[in-house]
C-alpha positions as CSV (number, residue, x, y, z in Angstrom):
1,X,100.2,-34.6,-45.3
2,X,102.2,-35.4,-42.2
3,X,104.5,-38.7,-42.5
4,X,105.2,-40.6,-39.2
5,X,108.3,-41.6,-38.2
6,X,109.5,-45.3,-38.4
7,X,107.6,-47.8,-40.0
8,X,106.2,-50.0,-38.0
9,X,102.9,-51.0,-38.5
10,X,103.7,-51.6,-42.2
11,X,103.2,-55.0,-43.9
12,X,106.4,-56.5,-44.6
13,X,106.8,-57.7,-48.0
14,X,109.3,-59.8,-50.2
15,X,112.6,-57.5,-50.7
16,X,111.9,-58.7,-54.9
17,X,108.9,-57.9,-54.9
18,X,108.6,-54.6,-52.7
19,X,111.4,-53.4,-55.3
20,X,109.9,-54.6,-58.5
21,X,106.4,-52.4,-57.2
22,X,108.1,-49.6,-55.7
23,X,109.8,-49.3,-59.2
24,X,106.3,-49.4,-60.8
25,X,105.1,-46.7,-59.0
26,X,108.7,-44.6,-59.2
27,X,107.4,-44.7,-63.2
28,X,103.8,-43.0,-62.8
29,X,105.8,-40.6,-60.1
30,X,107.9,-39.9,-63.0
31,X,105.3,-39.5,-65.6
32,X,103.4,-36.8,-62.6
33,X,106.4,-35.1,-62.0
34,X,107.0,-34.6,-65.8
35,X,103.6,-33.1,-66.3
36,X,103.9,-31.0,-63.4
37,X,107.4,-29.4,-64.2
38,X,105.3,-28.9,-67.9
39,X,104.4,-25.8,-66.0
40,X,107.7,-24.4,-66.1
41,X,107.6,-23.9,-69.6
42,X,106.6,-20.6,-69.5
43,X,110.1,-19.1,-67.3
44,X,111.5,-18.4,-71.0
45,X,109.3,-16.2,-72.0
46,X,106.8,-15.6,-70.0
47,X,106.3,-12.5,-67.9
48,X,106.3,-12.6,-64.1
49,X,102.8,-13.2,-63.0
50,X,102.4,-15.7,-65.7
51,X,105.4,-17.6,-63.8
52,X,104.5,-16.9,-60.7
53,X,101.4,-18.7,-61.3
54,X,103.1,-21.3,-62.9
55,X,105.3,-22.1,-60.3
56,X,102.4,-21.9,-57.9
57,X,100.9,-25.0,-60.3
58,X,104.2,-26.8,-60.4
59,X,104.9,-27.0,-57.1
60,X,101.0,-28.2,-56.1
61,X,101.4,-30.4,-58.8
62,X,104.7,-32.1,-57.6
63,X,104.2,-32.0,-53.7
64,X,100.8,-34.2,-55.2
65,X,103.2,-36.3,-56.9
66,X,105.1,-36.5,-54.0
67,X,102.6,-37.5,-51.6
68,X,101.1,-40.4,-53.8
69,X,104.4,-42.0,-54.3
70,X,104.9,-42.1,-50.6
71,X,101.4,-43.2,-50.0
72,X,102.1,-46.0,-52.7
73,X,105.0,-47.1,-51.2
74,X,103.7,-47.0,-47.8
75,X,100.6,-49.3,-48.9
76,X,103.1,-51.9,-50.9
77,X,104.5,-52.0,-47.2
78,X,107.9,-52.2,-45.9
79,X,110.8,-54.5,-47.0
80,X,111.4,-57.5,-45.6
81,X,115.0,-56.9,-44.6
82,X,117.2,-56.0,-41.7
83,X,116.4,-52.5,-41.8
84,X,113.4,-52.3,-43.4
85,X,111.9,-49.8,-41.1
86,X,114.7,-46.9,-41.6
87,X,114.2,-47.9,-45.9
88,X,110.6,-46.7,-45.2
89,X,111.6,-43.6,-43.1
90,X,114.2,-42.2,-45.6
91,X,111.6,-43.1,-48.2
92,X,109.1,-40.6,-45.6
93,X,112.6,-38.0,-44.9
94,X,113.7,-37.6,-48.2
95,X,110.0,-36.6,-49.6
96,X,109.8,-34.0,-47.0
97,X,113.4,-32.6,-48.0
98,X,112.0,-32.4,-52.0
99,X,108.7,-30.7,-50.6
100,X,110.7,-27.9,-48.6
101,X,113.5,-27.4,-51.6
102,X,110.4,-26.8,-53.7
103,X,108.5,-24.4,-51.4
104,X,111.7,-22.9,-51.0
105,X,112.1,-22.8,-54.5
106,X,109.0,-21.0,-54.5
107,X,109.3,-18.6,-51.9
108,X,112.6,-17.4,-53.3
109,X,110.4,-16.6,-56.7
110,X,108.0,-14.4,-54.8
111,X,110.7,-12.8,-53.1
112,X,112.5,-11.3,-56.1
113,X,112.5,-7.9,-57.7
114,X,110.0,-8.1,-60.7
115,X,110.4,-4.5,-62.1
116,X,112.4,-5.6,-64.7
117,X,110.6,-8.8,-66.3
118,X,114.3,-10.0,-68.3
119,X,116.4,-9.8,-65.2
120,X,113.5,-11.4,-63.6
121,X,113.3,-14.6,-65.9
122,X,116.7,-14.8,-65.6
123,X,116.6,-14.6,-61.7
124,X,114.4,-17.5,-62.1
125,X,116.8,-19.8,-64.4
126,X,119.4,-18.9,-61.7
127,X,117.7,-20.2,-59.2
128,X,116.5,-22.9,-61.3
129,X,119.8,-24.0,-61.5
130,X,120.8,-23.7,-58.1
131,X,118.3,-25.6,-56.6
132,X,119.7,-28.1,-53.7
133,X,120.0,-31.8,-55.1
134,X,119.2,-34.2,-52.0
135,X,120.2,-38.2,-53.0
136,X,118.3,-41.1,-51.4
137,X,120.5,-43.2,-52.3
138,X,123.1,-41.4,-49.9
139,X,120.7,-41.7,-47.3
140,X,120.2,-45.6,-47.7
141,X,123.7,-46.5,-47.9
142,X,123.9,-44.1,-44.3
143,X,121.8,-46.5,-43.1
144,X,124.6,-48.8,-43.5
145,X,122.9,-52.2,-43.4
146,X,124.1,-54.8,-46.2
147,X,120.7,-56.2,-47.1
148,X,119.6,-51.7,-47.8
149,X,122.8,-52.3,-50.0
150,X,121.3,-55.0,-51.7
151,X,118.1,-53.2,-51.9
152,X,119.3,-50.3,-53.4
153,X,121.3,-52.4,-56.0
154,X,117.8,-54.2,-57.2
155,X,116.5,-50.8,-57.4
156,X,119.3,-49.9,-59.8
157,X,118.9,-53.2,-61.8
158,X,115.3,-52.7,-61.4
159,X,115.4,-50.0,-64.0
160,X,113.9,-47.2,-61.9
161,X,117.3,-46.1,-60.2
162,X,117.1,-43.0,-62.2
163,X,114.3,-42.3,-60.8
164,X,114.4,-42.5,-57.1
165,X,118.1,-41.6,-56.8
166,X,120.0,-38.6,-58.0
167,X,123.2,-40.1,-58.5
């Protein structure tokens, strides 16, 4: 799914109350994302079609994830604040930036040597591990608007700051 840029066109809602559902859907994102990196169980042990396919399932499952959280957020609407538009777009930006560090994430598994299934597995913790970390909370305070400061604030006091920020 293509996101647009902006927001405009978006029904502006309550900063309180865009945050309070925003962090109601940032739980069932959570719970998807969960189940889908489930999948990855198998990296441990399992041998390298078996994780090929799994990542395969993972990263379907998560860029579904993903996508519904967006479209959530999209149809609670934008918030009501000075900047709400650019909230909406790094929202849209930063879910793009997870999608391509999975399919990265991804590619980089097809790509390796799988001769030798230990070195393999362990290719595949490595890279694991290295995967980028992108923080939308950076990206909001970029925006550097005071009431995106307050916003990301509620978010943290919100309880679901865990969630939607790395940091």
């Amino acid at each position: 799914m293509a996101f647009g840029c902006g927001g405009g066109g978006l029904e502006k809602v309550d900063a309180d109350d865009w945050v309070q559902d925003v962090c109601d859907k940032a739980f069932d994102f959570d719970d998807a994302f969960l189940e889908a990196g489930e999948e990855l169980d198998v990296v441990e042990d399992g041998d390298p079609d078996e994780i090929k396919d799994a990542i395969e399932e993972f990263a379907d499952q998560a860029n579904e994830a993903i996508d519904t959280f967006i479209e959530d957020i999209e149809d609670i609407g934008e918030p009501d604040i000075e900047g709400g538009s650019d909230v909406i777009k790094a929202f849209r930006d930063h879910a793009e930036d997870e999608k391509k560090i999975i399919s990265d994430f991804k590619n980089d598994v097809d790509d390796l040597d799988d001769d030798d299934e230990d070195d393999f597995r362990d290719e595949v913790i490595e890279l694991l591990q290295d995967t980028e970390d992108v923080d939308l909370r950076e990206r909001l305070e970029d925006l550097d608007e005071d009431d995106v400061d307050d916003l990301i604030d509620d978010i943290d006091g919100e309880g679901c700051g865990s969630i939607i920020f790395s940091s």
